[in-house]
N, C-alpha and C positions, 0 to 999 in steps of 0.2 A: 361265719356260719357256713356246713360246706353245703353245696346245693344237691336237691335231694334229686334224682333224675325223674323224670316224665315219664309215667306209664307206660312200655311196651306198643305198639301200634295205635296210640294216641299221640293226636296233633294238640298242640297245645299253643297260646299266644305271651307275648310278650307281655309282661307287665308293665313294661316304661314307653315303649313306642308303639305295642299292638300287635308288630307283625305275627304272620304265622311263623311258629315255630315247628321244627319237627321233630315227631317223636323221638325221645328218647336225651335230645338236646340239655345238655347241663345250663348252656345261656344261651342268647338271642345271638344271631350270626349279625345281623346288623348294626345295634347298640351297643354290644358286650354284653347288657342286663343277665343277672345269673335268675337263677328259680324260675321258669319260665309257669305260667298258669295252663295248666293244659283242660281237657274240655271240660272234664268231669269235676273240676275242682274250680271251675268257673260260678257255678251258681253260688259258690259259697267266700267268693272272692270278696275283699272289702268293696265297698261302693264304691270309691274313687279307682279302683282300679278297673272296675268294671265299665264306668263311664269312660275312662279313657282309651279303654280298646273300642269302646265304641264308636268316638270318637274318632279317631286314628280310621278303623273301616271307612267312618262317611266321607275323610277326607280324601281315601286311594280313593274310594267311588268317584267322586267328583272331580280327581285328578284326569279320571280314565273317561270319563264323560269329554271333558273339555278337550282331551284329545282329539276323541273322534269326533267332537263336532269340528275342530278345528278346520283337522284330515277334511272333514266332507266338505268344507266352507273351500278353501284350498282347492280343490276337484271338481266343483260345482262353480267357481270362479273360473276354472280356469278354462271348462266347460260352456260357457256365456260368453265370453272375453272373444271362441272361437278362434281361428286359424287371424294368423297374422295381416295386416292391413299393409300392402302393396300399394305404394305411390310412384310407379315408372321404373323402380327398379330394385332389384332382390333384395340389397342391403340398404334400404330406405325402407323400415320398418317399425311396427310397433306389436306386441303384444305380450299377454302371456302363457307361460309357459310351463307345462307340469314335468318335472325333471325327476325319474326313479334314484333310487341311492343305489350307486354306483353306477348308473348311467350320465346318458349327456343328453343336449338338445345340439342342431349345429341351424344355422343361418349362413350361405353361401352365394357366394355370387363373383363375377369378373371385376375385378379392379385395371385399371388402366398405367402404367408406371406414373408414378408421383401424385396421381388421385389418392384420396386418403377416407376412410370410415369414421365417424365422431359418434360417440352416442353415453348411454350411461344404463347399467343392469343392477337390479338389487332383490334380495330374494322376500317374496310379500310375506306368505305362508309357508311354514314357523317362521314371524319378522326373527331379522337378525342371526339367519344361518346361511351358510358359508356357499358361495357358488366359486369356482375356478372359471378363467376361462384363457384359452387356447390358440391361436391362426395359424392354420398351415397352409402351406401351400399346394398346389394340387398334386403332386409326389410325394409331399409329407403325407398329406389326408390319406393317400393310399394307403403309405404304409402303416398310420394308423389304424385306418379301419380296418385291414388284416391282421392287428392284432403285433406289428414291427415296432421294432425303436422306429422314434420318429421325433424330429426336431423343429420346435414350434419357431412359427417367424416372429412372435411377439405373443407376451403372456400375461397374464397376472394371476398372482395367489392366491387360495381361496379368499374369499371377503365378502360380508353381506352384501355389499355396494361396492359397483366400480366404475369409473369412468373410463371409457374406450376413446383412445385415439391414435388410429394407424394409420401409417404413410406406406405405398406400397412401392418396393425398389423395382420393380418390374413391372408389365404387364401379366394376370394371371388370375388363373378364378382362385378365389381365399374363403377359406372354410373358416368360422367365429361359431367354436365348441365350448358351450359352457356344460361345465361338470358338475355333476351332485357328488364329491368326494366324502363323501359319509357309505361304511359299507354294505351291504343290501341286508345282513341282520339286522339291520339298524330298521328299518322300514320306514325309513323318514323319505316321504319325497315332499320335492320343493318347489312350490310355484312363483317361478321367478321371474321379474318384469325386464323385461328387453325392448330398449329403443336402437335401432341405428339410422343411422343420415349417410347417403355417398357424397361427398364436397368433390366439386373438378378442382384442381390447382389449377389449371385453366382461368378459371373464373376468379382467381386472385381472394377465394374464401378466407378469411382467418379460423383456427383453432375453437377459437373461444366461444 
């Protein structure tokens, strides 16, 4: 059958998934579905098609709902949680942390040569999205944060969860930037949980 098109400045919906269609649309841009229901030819749609654009509506509703509670559960945590908890020293820390999409958070502080940082970050809200994270060192961080190439002294990949463990070849303050690498039309920020510990080598700590 060939599909009839959609009346002139009439939105019309999908018959198979719901969405809106738009005027004028031969089929649904989402599904392929051809014959799309447009408004006027709605009230006289079978039942089951009606009920299932209905259908389909409560579900984006409630898709869009959970979002934003999420969003606010997320912001309002991380709002509570407050500024990070200082135990003697910068990178002896715990909190968390609300991270914009394309932004960072950074955690900094002097390391001693062969002192080392241990800790483990994982992103809470939305569980299971991706945080990167970075150390540079205080020439690197510059040229970072002006926007330069800049070469990290140790890295890891995005990943929901990671386990930090750095040894430092020198004496120097080190910057620990974890990124929301999702891009800022995305409008996902990420409230991500960050521990770190400073161990002396000194003190003969193990890793583990």
């Amino acid at each position: 059958m060939v599909a009839t098109p959609a009346r002139p400045g009439t939105w019309g919906a999908c018959r198979f998934c719901g969405v809106a269609v738009a005027a004028g649309a031969l089929r649904c841009e989402i599904c392929g579905a051809d014959r799309p229901v447009t408004a006027s030819e709605l009230p006289r749609a079978s039942k089951s098609v009606r009920r299932r654009i209905q259908l389909t509506g409560i579900l984006r509703s409630l898709i869009v709902i959970g979002v934003v509670v999420t969003i606010t559960y997320a912001i309002v945590s991380a709002v509570i949680a407050g500024p990070p908890v200082l135990t003697g020293d910068p990178l002896t820390t715990s909190g968390t942390y609300l991270v914009n999409p394309g932004n960072y958070t950074v955690i900094w502080g002097e390391i001693t040569g062969g002192d080392y940082v241990i800790g483990n970050f994982s992103s809470v809200t939305p569980a299971g999205t991706n945080i990167a994270l970075l150390v540079y060192n205080t020439s690197e961080w510059m040229a970072f944060e002006h926007g330069a190439p800049a070469v990290a002294a140790w890295s890891l990949a995005a990943t929901p969860d990671g386990r930090i463990v750095y040894s430092a070849p020198v004496t120097d303050n080190y910057y620990f930037v974890f990124t929301n690498p999702y891009p800022a039309s995305s409008h996902l920020a990420i409230a991500v949980y960050i521990t770190t510990q400073y161990e002396s080598n000194v003190a003969g700590s193990g890793f583990a």
